[in-house]
C-alpha positions as CSV (number, residue, x, y, z in Angstrom):
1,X,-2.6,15.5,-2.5
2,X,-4.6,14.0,0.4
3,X,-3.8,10.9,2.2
4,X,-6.1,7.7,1.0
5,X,-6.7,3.9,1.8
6,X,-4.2,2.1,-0.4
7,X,-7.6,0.0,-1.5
8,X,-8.6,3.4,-2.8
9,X,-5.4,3.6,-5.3
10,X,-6.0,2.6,-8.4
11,X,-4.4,-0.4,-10.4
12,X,-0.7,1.4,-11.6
13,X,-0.5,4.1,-9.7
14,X,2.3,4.4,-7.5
15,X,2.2,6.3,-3.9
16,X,3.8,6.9,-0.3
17,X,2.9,5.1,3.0
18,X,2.4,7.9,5.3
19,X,0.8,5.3,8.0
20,X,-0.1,2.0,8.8
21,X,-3.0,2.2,11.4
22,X,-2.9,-1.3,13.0
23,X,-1.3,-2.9,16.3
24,X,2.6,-3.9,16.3
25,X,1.3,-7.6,15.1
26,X,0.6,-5.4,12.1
27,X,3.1,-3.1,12.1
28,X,5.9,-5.8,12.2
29,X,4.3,-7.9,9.8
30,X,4.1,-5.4,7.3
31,X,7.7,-4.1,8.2
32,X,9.0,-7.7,7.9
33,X,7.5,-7.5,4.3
34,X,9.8,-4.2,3.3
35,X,6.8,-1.8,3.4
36,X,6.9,0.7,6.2
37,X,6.3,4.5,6.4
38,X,7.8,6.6,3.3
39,X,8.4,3.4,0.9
40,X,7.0,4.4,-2.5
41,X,4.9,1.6,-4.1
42,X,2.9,0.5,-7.2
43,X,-0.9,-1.0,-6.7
44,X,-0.6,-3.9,-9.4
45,X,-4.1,-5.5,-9.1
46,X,-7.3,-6.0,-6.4
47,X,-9.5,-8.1,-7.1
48,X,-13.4,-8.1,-7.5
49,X,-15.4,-7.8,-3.5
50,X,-12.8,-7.1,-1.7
51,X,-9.9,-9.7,-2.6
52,X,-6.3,-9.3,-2.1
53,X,-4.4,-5.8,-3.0
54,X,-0.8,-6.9,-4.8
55,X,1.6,-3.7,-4.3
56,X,5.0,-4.0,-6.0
57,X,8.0,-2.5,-4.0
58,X,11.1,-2.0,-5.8
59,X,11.4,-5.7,-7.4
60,X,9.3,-7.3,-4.6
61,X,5.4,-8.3,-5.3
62,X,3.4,-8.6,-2.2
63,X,-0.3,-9.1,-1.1
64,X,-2.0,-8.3,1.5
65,X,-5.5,-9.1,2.4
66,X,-8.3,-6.2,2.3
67,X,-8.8,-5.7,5.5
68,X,-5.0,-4.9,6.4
69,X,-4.9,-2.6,2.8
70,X,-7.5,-0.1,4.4
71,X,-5.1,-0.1,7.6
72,X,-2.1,1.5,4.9
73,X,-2.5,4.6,4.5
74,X,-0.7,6.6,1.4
75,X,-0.6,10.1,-0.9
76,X,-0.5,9.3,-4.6
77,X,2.9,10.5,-6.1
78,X,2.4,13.0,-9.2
79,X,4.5,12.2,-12.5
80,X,6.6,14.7,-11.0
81,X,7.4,13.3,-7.7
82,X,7.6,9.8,-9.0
């Protein structure tokens, strides 16, 4: 599978961070939050013109703004690999 824009995963589906494409403010912030490279996650919702993206890791909800979601970058996880 090819690596995508967590905005581009769909509500449910569940995938890998391969990057986060940002500056350390970013970086740290995001690590601070439990998601950093190989964590597998679960899109829950977006919202409508570019709201917030809530991800679900393990038993943690998050959000993040839109503009930091496109920095995420992840490979959706097949049944298989899930």
């Amino acid at each position: 599978m090819e690596d995508i824009k967590l905005t581009d995963l769909k509500s449910g589906e569940r995938a890998i961070v391969v990057a986060i494409n940002g500056g350390m403010g970013l970086k740290r912030k995001a690590e601070a939050q439990g998601l950093r490279v190989g964590v597998k996650l679960t899109k829950l919702t977006e919202h409508f013109l570019r709201g917030p993206i809530t991800i679900r890791i393990n038993n943690i909800t998050i959000a993040f703004g839109y503009g930091i979601a496109q920095r995420i970058i992840v490979k959706r996880l097949s049944e298989k690999e899930e």
